[in-house]
C-alpha positions as CSV (number, residue, x, y, z in Angstrom):
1,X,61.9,-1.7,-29.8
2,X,59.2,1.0,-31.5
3,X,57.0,-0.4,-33.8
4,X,59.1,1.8,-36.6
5,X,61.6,-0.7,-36.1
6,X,59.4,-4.0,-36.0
7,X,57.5,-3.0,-39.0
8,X,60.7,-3.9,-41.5
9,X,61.3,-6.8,-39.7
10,X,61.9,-9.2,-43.2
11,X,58.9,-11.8,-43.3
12,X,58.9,-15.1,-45.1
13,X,58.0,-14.1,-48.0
14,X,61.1,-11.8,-47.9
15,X,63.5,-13.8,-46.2
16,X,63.1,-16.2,-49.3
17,X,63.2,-13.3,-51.4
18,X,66.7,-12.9,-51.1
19,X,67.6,-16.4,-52.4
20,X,65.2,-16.6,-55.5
21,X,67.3,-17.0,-59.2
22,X,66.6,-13.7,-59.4
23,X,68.5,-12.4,-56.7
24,X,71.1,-15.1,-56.3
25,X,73.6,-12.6,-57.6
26,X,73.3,-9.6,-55.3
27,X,73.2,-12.2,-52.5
28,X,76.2,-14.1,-53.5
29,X,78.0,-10.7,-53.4
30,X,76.8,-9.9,-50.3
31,X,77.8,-13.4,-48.5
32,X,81.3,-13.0,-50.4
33,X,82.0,-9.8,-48.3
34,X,81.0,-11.5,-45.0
35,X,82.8,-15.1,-44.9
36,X,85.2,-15.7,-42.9
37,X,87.1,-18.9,-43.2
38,X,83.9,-20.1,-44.8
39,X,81.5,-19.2,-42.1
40,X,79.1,-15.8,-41.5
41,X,77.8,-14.7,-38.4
42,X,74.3,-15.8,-38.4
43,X,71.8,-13.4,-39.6
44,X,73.8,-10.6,-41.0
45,X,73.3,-11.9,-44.6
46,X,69.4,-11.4,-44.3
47,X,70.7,-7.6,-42.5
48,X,73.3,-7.0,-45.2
49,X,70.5,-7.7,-47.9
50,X,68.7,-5.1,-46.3
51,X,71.2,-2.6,-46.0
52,X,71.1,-2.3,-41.8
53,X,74.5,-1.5,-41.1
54,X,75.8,-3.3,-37.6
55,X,74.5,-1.3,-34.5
56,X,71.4,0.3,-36.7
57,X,68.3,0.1,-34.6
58,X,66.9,-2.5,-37.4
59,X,70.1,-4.3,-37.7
60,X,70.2,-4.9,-33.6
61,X,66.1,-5.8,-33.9
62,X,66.4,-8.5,-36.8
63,X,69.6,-9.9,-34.7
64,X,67.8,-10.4,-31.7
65,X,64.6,-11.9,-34.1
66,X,67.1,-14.4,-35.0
67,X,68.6,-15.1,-31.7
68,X,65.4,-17.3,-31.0
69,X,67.4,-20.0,-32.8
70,X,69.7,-22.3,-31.4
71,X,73.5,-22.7,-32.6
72,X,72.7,-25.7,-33.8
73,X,69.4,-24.4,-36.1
74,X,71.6,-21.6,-36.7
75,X,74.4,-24.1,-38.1
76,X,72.1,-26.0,-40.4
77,X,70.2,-23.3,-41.9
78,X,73.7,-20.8,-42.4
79,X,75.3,-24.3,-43.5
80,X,72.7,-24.6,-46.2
81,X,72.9,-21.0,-47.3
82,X,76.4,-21.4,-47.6
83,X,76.5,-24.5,-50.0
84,X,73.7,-23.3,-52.1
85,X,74.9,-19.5,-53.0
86,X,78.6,-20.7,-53.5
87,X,78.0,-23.5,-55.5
88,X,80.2,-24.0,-58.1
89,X,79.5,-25.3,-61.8
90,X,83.1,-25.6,-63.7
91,X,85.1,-22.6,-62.4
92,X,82.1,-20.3,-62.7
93,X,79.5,-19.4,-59.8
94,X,76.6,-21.3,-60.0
95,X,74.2,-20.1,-56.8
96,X,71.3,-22.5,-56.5
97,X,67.8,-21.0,-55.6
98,X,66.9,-21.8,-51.4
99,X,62.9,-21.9,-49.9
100,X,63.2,-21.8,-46.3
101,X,60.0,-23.2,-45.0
102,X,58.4,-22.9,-41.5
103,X,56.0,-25.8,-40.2
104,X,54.7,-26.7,-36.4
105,X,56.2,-29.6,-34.6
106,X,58.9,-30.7,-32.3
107,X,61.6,-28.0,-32.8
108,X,64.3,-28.7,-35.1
109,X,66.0,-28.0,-38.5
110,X,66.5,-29.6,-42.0
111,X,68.4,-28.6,-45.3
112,X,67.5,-30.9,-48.5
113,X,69.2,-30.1,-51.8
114,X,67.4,-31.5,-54.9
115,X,69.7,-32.4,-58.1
116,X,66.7,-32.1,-60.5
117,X,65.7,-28.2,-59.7
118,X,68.4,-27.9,-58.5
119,X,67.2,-26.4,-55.0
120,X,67.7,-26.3,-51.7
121,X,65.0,-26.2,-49.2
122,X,65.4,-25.9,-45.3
123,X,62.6,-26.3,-42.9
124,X,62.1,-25.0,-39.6
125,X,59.6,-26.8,-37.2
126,X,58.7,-26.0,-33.8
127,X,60.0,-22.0,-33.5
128,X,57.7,-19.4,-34.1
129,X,57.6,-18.5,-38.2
130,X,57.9,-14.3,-39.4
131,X,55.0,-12.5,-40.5
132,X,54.4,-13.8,-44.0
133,X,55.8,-10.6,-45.0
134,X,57.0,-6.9,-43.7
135,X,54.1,-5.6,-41.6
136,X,55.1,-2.4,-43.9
137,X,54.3,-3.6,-46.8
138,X,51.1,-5.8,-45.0
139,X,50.2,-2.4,-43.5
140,X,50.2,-0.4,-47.2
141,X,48.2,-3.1,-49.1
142,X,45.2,-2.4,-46.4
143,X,42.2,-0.9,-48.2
144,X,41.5,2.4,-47.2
């Protein structure tokens, strides 16, 4: 893949974007239009945000990114995603704001929801994290 391509690879920064209060709207909308019997293929939430349309050099690139994931990683962190954006408070939407972390260890993956924020965090351990953000927009912030 060119280096066009792997420079808008998301980073960490903005995967987490995607689920901050301030976004939680536009994602909800987005995961909506890609259940399926309460499920989404892993991954195309993060592509949708983006607007990579399946079979788009960038939407092929951040799928096979995400492929380094078991199904079972892939379960827990799509699981968490799942409950946080469609939670419901009385019959109204009520997403709640997710931090996916990344830490070194044996490999393996967690989801913790927190009552008092509330919040849901997942961590990742033991897979190699993104950049901390889009090489992009690491790559425009150098100083001339």
């Amino acid at each position: 893949m060119g280096r066009e391509f792997i420079a808008y690879i998301p980073g960490q920064k903005d995967i987490n974007g995607q689920f901050t209060k301030a976004n939680l709207g536009r994602t909800l909308g987005l995961l909506k239009k890609l259940l399926k019997g309460g499920l989404y293929e892993f991954g195309t939430l993060t592509a949708a945000y983006n607007g990579w349309a399946k079979g788009s050099p960038e939407y092929d690139q951040w799928m096979a990114e995400v492929a380094v994931y078991p199904t079972t990683a892939q379960n827990v962190i799509r699981d968490a995603v799942v409950n946080a954006l469609t939670h419901v408070k009385g019959s109204n939407d009520d997403p709640i704001p997710l931090t996916i972390v990344w830490e070194g260890g044996p490999e393996g993956v967690t989801s913790r929801y927190e009552a008092a924020g509330p919040s849901w965090t997942v961590t990742i351990t033991g897979y190699p994290p993104p950049a901390k953000s889009m090489l992009a927009e690491r790559r425009d912030k150098k100083p001339s």
